[in-house]
N, C-alpha and C positions, 0 to 999 in steps of 0.2 A: 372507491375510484375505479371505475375501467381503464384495464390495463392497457395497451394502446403497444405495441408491434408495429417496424420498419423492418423491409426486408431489403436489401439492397444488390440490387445482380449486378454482376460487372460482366456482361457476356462475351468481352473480348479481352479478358484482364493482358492474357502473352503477350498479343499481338500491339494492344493498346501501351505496352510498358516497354515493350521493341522499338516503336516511332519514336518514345520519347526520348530513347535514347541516340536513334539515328533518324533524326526529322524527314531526312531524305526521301526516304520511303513511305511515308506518308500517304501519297497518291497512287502509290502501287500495288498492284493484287500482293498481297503478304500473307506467307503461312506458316504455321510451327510446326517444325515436326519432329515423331518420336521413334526410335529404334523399339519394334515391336517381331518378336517370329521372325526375325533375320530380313525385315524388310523395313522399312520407313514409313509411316501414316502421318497423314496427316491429323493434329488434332485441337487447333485453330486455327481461324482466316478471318481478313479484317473482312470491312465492308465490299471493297473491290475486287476481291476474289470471291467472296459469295456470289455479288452481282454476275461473275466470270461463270460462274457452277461450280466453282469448290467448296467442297462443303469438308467438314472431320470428317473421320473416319474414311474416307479413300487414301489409295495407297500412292503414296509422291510419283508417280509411276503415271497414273490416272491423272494426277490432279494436270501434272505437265501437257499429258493429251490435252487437256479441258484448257488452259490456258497456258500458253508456252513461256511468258511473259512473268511466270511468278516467282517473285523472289521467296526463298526461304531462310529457314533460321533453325537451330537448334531447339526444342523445347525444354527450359528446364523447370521443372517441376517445382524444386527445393528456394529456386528465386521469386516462385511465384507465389510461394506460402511466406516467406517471408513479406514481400512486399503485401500481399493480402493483411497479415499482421500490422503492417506498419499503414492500413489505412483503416483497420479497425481504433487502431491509434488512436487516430487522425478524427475519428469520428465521435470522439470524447467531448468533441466540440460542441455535442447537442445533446451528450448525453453519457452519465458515469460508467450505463450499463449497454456494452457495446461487445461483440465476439467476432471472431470469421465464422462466416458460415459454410460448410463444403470448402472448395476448392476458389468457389468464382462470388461470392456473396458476402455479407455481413449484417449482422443482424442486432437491431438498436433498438431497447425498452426506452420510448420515450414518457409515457407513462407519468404526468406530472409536468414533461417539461417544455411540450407544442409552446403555450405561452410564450414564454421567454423570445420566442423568434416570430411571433404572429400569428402563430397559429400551426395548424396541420397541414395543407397548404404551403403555406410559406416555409417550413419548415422544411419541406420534400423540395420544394422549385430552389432553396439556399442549396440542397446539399447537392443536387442533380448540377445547378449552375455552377458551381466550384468544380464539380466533377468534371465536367463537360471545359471549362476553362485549364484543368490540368492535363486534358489531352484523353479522356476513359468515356467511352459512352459507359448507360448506364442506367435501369431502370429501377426505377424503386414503387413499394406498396407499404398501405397501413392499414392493420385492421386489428384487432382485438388478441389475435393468435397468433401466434408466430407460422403455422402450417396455412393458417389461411395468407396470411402476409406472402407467404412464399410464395402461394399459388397463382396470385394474383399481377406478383410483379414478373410472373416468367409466363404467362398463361394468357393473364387478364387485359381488360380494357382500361378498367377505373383505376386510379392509383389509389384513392381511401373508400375504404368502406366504413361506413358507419359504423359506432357501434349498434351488436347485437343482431348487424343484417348482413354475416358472415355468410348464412346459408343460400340467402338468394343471391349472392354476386357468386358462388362457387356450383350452383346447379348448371352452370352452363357450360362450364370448363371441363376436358378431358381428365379422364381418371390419372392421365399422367399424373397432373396437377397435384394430385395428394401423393408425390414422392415414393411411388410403388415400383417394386422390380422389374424390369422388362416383360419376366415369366407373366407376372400378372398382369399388367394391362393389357399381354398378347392373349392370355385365357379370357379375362373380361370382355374382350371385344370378339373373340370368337363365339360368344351368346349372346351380344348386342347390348352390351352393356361399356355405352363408351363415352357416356358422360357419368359428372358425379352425381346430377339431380337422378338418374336410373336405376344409383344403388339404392335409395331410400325406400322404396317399394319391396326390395326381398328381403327377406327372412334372415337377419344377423349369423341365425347359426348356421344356416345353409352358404353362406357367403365364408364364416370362416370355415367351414370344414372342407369347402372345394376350394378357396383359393388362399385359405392361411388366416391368419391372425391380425396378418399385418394392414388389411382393407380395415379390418372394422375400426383397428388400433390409430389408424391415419386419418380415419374419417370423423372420430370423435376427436383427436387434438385438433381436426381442424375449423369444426364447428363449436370447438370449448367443451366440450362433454371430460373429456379428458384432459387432467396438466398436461404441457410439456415447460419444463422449466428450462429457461436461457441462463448458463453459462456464463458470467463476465471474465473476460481475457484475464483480467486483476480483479482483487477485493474489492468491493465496493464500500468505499469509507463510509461509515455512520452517518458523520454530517457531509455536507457538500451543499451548497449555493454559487448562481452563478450568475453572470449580467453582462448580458449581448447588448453594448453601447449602441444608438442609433448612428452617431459617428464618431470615428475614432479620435483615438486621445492621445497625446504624445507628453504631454508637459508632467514637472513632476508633482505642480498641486492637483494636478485633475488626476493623477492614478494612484495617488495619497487618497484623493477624496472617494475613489471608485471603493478602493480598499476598506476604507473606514463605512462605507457603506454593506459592504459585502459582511463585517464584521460585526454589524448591528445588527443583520439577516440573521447571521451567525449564532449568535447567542440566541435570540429566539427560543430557535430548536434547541440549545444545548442544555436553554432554562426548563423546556417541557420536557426532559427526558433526565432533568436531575445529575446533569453532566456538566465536567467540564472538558476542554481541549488539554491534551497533552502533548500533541505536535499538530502542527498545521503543515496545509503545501499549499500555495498560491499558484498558479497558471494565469499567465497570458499568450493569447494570439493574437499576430500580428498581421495585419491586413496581406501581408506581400509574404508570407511565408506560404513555401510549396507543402503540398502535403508529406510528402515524406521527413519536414523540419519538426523537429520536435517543439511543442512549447517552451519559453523560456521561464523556470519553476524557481521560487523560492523556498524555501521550510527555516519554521521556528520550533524551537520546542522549549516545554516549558520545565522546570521543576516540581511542581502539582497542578492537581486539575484546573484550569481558569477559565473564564467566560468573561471575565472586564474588558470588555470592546477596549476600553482607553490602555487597560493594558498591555493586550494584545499589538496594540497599534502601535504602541513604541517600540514593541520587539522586531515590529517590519520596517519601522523607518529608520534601523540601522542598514537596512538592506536595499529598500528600496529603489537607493541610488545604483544598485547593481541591473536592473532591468532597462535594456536599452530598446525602445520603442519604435524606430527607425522611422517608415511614414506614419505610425498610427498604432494603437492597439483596439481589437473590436471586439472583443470576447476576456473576462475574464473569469478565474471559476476557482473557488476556496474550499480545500477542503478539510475537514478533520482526519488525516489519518488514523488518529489513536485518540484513543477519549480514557475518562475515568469517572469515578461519583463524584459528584459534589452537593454534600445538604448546606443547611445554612451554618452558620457560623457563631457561636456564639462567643460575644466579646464584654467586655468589665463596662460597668456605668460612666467610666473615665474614657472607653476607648481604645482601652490594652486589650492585649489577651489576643488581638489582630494578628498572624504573622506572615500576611500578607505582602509586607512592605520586604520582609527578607528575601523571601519566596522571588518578586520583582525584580530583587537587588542580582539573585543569583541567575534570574532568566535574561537579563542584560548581559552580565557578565558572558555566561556559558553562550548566548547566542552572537557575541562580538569577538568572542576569544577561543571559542570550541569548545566542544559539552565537556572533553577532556581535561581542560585549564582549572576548572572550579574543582576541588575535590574536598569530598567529610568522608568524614570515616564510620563506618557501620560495626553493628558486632559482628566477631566472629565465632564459633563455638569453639573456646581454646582457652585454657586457665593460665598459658602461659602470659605474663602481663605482655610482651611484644608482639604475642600472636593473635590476640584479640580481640584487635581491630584491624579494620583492613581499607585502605582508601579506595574512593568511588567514586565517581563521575557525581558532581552535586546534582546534576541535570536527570538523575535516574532516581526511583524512590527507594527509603530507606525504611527500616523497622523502626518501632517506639519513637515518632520524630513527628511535631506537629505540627510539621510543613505534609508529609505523606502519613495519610490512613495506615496504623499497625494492619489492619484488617487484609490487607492487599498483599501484604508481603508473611514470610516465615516470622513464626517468633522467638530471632533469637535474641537474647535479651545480658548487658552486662550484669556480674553479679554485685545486686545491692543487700545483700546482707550482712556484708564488711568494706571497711575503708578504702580506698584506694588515692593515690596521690593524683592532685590536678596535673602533674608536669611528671615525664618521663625522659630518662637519657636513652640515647640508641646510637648504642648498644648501652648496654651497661657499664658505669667504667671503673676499674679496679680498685681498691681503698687498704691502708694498712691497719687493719685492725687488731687491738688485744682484749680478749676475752679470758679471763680467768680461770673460767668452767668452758672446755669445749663445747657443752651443749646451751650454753649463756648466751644472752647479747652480748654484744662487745660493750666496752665500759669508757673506751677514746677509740678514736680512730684517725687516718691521716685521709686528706683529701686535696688535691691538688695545691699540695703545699703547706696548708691549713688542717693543726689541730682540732678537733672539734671533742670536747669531755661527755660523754652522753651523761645527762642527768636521770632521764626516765626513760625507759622500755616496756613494750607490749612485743609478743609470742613467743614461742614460733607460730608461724603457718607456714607450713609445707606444700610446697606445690613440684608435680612432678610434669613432665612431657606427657603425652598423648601415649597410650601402650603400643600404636601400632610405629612409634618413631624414635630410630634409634638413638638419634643425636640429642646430647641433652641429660644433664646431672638433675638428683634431688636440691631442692633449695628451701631453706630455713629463710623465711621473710620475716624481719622485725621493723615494727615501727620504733625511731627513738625519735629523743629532742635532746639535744645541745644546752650546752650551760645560757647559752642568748637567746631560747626559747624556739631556734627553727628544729623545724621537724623534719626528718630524712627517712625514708625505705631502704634499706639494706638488708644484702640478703651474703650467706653463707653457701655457697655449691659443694656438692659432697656430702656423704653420710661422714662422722666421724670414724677415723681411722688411727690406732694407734701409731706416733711415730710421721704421721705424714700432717704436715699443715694446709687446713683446708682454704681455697681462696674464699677472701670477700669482696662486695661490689656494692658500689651506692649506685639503685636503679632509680628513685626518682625524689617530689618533694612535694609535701605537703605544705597547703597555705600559699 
């Protein structure tokens, strides 16, 4: 697929973001100015001070001769990079892969997604009329490269250039065109070389050795000889689908149905790439929202990787009564933030072996109640029984569990090559034991009240703390069983010491 480049100039961003502020001035010669060399220059003016003769670069001084009549304004720099940001924003609306460009521009790999709005064409007339409707002149180009896109929209006639006929829409435009130093276009033009179709005739090396590197370096990004790769302000998610409604929609089964469409899109991709979703982000825009209003976003996220449209779709219609539509919504756009594998699944002749439906059970929960509400417990590297597990957000994956791939995560793994009890106390709680032999099991013991005569025992097994921590005794673990058949962990703290009685503690229970 040809990559496909907008380049979008806002040649009055200051000035243009001053009137919206203060409508008033609208109609009047308007300039920005900037504290430079201890004097003031000017270094924007709308349309009505140009038309006057003020142009940048004269000094407020000047520009007053030239028009007495003009209102000024501080320039600030740092409002104007922000607001640039927040309409690179804004322009996600046509496309995931969006930046500022310079100071006065921004720049959109549409690349795939003309369609969705009509075309190429239509797509520049949607963003230029919106622009023009928020108060910003504004010129935009398309072409294959981002340097030719540039050159075209501050240079050119044509707003698209075909693919692949970058070279003749750009032989006619000044060498500025290709983004060179002042130094150079003023050297270039003092030997008559002051279009771009002029360079193509001299000698590459003679071009960079009199005027630098940076002609020939400009000249191939801008006929595609050379990458220049675009930046996205953010990540660009894996998956993303999106669908410019012909009119907008406000009800809540028609943005249920948009979604459940977008979500069938969805898996498509997720099925050729062997993935599933592990958090989504929904966006909608709204007819009557200004550009600087953020979309109104949803996000789901799941416990393992999924692509079941149907599942998917119940985790949004807990939410989707949160989006409020206002006149209309005309754009919406789904994306995968985070992905994982997903192969196929193999399950038993009856239909088990699925654990699908848990998986579900926990992405409801966590996406109604907060990822934090659901919690299981993971291992942890620690032999002490209380320290070796540790709870987790259910919504995050976990080691050995066949809801998440062991493969993804560390393996740490609990120890199965001895018993442990289903059920533990926490803390442990204290037991009057008699043992014959200090180094014995106990032979009875007291527990909240209750006798218990042990019949059978197994160990010790000794387990101590971690070496680098200090808190923390040796412990002698025995398994017994009771004359009634239950089974109990009990453990002795302390090495044996003559003269001192060691404490014991029933930590948990088998069966």
């Amino acid at each position: 697929m040809t990559r496909r480049i907008v380049s979008l100039w806002l040649p009055r961003l200051s000035t243009d973001a001053h009137v919206r502020r203060f409508p008033e001035l609208r109609d009047r010669p308007l300039a920005a100015v900037l504290a430079e060399c201890g004097r003031l220059t000017v270094v924007a003016v709308n349309q009505a001070a140009e038309a006057a003769g003020v142009l940048p670069g004269m000094t407020l001084a000047d520009a007053r001769a030239v028009e007495p009549a003009l209102a000024v304004f501080d320039a600030e720099p740092e409002s104007d990079a922000r607001l640039l940001e927040r309409l690179a924003a804004w322009c996600t609306r046509y496309t995931p892969w969006t930046a500022p460009d310079g100071t006065d521009g921004v720049v959109l790999d549409v690349t795939g997604c003309a369609h969705l709005f009509g075309g190429e064409r239509a797509l520049l007339a949607d963003l230029k009329a919106r622009l023009a409707a928020a108060g910003f002149e504004s010129r935009a180009a398309l072409a294959d490269t981002p340097a030719a896109a540039w050159a075209v929209a501050r240079f050119g006639t044509h707003a698209i250039i075909p693919a692949t006929q970058q070279r003749a829409a750009l032989d006619l435009l000044p060498v500025a065109a290709l983004r060179l130093p002042v130094t150079a276009v003023e050297g270039l033009a003092a030997v008559g070389l002051r279009r771009i179709g002029d360079l193509h005739a001299m000698p590459r090396a003679a071009l960079a050795a009199r005027f630098g590197t940076a002609v020939t370096r400009r000249l191939d990004q801008a006929l595609g000889r050379l990458d220049e790769p675009v930046s996205p302000r953010r990540p660009v998610p894996p998956h993303s689908v999106r669908l410019a409604l012909p009119e907008p929609i406000s009800t809540p089964e028609a943005i249920a149905g948009a979604v459940r469409h977008l979500l069938d899109r969805l898996r498509v991709g997720l099925e050729a790439a062997q993935e599933g979703a592990r958090r989504l982000l929904l966006e909608t825009h709204r007819v009557d929202h200004r550009l600087e209003d953020p979309p109104q976003t949803l996000t789901i996220g799941t416990s393992r990787p999924v692509r079941d449209a149907g599942a998917l779709m119940r985790l949004f219609a807990q939410k989707l009564e949160r989006i409020e539509p206002g006149p209309g919504i005309e754009l919406i756009v789904l994306s995968t933030t985070e992905a994982g594998p997903l192969g196929a699944v193999q399950t038993g002749l009856d239909g088990t072996g699925d654990e699908s439906a848990l998986g579900e059970l926990v992405d409801r929960i966590g996406n109604r109640l907060g990822e934090r509400a659901v919690l299981r417990l993971i291992p942890r590297p620690s032999w002490l029984p209380e320290r070796s597990v540790a709870p987790a957000a259910a919504m995050m994956a976990a080691a050995n569990d066949p809801l998440w791939p062991p493969a993804l995560w560390p393996p740490v793994l609990w120890p199965d090559d001895r018993p442990r009890p289903v059920r533990l106390l926490a803390p442990p709680e204290p037991i009057d034991a008699m043992a014959p032999v200090p180094d014995d099991p106990p032979v009875m013991f007291r527990w909240r009240g209750a006798v218990h005569r042990v019949r059978h025992a197994d160990g010790p097994e000794r387990i101590e703390a971690e070496w680098w921590r200090r808190e923390g005794e040796v412990r002698d673990y025995y398994r017994v069983e009771d004359a009634d058949g239950r089974r109990f962990w009990v453990f002795r703290q302390g090495l044996y010491q003559p003269d001192v009685t060691a404490p014991w503690f029933l930590h948990g229970f088998f069966g």
